[in-house]
Backbone as CSV, one residue per row, in Angstrom:
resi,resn,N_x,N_y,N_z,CA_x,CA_y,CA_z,C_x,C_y,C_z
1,UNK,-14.620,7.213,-6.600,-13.193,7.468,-6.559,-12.838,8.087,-5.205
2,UNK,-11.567,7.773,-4.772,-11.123,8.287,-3.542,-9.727,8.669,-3.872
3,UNK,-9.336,9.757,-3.027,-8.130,10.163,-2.719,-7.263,9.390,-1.966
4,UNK,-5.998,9.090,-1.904,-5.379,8.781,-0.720,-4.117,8.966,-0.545
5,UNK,-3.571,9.013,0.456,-2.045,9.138,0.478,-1.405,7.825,0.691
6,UNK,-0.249,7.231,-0.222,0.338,6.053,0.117,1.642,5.942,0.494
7,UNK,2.359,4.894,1.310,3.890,5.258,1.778,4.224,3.746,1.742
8,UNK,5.178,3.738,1.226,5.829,2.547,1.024,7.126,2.364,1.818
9,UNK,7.254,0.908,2.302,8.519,0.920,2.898,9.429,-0.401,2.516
10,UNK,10.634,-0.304,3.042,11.785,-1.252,2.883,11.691,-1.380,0.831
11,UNK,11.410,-2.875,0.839,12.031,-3.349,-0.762,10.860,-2.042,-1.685
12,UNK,9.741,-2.431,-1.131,8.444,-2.140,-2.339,8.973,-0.420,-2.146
13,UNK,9.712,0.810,-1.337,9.807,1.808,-1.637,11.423,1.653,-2.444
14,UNK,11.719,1.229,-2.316,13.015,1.263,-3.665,12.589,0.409,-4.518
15,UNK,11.664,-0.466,-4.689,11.034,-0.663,-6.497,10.649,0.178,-6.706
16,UNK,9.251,0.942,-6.057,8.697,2.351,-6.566,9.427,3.461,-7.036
17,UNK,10.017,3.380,-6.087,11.541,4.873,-6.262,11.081,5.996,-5.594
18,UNK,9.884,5.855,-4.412,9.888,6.907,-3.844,9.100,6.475,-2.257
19,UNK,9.340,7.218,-1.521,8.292,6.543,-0.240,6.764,7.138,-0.395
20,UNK,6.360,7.706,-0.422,5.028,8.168,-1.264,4.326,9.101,-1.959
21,UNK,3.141,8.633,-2.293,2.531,9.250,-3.401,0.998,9.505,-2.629
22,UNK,0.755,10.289,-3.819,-0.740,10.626,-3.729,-1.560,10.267,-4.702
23,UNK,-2.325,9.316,-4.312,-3.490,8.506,-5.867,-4.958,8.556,-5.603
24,UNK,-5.323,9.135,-6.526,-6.768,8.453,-6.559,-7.565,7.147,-7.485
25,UNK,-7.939,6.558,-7.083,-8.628,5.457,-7.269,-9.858,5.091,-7.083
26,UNK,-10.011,4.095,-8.340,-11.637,3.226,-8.166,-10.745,1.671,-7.072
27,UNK,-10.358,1.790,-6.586,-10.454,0.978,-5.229,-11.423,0.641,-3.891
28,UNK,-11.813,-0.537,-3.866,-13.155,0.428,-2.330,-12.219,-0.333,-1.461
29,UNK,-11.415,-1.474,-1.241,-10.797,-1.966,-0.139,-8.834,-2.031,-0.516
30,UNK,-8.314,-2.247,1.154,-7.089,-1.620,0.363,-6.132,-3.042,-0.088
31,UNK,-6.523,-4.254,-0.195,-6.626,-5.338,-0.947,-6.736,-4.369,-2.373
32,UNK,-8.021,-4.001,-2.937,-7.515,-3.841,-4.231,-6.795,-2.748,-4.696
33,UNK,-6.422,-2.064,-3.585,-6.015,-0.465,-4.296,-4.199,-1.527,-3.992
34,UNK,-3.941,-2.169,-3.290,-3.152,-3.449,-3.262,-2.094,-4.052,-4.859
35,UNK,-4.043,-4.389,-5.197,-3.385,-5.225,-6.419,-3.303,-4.653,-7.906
36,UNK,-3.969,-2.812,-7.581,-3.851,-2.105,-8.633,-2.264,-1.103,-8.553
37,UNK,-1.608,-1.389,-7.852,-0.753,-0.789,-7.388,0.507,-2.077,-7.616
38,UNK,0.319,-3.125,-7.520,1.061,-4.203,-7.803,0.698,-4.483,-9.253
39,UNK,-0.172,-4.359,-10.215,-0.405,-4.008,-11.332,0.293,-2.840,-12.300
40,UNK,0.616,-1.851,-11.651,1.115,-0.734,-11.765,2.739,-0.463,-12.044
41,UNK,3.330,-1.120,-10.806,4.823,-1.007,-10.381,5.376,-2.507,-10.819
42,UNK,4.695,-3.669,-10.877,5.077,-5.212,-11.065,6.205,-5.406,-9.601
43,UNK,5.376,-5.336,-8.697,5.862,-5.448,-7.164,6.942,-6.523,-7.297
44,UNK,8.056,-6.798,-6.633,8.378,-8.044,-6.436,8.169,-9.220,-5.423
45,UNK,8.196,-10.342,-5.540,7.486,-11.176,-4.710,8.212,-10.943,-3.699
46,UNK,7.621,-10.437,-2.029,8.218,-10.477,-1.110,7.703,-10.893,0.159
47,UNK,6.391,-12.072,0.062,6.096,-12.404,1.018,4.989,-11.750,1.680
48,UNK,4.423,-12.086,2.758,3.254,-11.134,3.373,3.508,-9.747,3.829
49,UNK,2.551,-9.148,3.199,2.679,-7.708,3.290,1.967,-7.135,4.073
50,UNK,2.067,-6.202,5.481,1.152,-5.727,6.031,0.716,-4.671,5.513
51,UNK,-0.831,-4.036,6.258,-1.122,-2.913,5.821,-1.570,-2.199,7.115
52,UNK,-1.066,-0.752,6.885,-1.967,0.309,8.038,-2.659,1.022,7.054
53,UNK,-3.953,1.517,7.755,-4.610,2.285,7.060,-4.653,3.781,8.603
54,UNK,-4.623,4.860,8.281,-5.048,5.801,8.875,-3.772,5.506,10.568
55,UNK,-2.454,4.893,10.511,-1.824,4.378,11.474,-2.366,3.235,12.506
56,UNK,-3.172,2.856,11.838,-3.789,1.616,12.516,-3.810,-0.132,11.640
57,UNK,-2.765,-1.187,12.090,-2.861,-2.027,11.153,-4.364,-2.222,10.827
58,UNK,-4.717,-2.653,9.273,-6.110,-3.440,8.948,-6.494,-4.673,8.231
59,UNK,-6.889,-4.946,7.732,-7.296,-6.453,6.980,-7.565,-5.615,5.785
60,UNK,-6.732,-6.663,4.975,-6.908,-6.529,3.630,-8.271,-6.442,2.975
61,UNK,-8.962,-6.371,3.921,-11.063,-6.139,2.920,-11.780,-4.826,3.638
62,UNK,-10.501,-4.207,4.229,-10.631,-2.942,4.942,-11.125,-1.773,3.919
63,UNK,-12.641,-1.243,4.317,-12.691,-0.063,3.002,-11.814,1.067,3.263
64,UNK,-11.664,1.677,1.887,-10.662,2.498,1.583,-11.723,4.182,1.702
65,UNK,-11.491,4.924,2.286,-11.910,6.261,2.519,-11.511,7.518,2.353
66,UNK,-12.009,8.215,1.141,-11.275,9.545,0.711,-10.310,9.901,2.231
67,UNK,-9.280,10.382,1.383,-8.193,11.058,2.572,-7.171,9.875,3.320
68,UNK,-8.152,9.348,3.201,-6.841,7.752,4.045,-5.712,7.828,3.558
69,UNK,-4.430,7.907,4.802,-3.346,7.550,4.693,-2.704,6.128,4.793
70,UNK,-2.203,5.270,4.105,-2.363,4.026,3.762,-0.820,3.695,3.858
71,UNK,-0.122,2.428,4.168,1.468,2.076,4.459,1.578,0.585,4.384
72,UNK,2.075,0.504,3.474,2.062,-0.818,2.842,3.882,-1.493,3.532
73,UNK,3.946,-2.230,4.527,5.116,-2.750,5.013,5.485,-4.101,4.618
74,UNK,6.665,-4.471,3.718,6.567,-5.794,3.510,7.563,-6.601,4.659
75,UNK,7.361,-7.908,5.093,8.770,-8.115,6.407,10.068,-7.579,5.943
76,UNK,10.501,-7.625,6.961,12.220,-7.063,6.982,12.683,-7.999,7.267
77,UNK,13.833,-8.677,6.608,14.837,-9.369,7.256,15.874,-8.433,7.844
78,UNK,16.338,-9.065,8.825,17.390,-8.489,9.824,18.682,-9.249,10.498
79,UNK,19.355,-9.148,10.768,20.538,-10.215,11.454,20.827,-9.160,12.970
């Protein structure tokens, strides 16, 4: 199990209802702490989602490490 801090932005932090939380999890990559979290909230479909881990973008098979701060960005549309 790991600790982590998570922050959500644009659509996926107003489904959640908050910009973040603090979870621990049986997650080892942040792909699944991902899809336990989209399990959780029933995300809405919004297309490719980036991820930073620790302020650095990563790949979704990126391991997840007690303390990691984690930011899940889905695109923005804009005009």
């Amino acid at each position: 199990m790991v600790a982590v801090q998570i922050e959500y932005f644009a659509v996926l932090r107003e489904h959640v209802g908050r910009a973040r939380e603090d979870l621990t999890t049986a997650a080892t990559t942040v792909g699944q702490l991902y899809a336990e979290l989209d399990q959780r909230y029933a995300f809405p479909e919004v297309g490719r989602v980036k991820v930073a881990v620790n302020d650095e973008f990563r790949d979704w098979t990126a391991p997840l490490k007690d303390g990691d701060f984690v930011v899940f960005i889905p695109p923005v549309a804009g005009g």
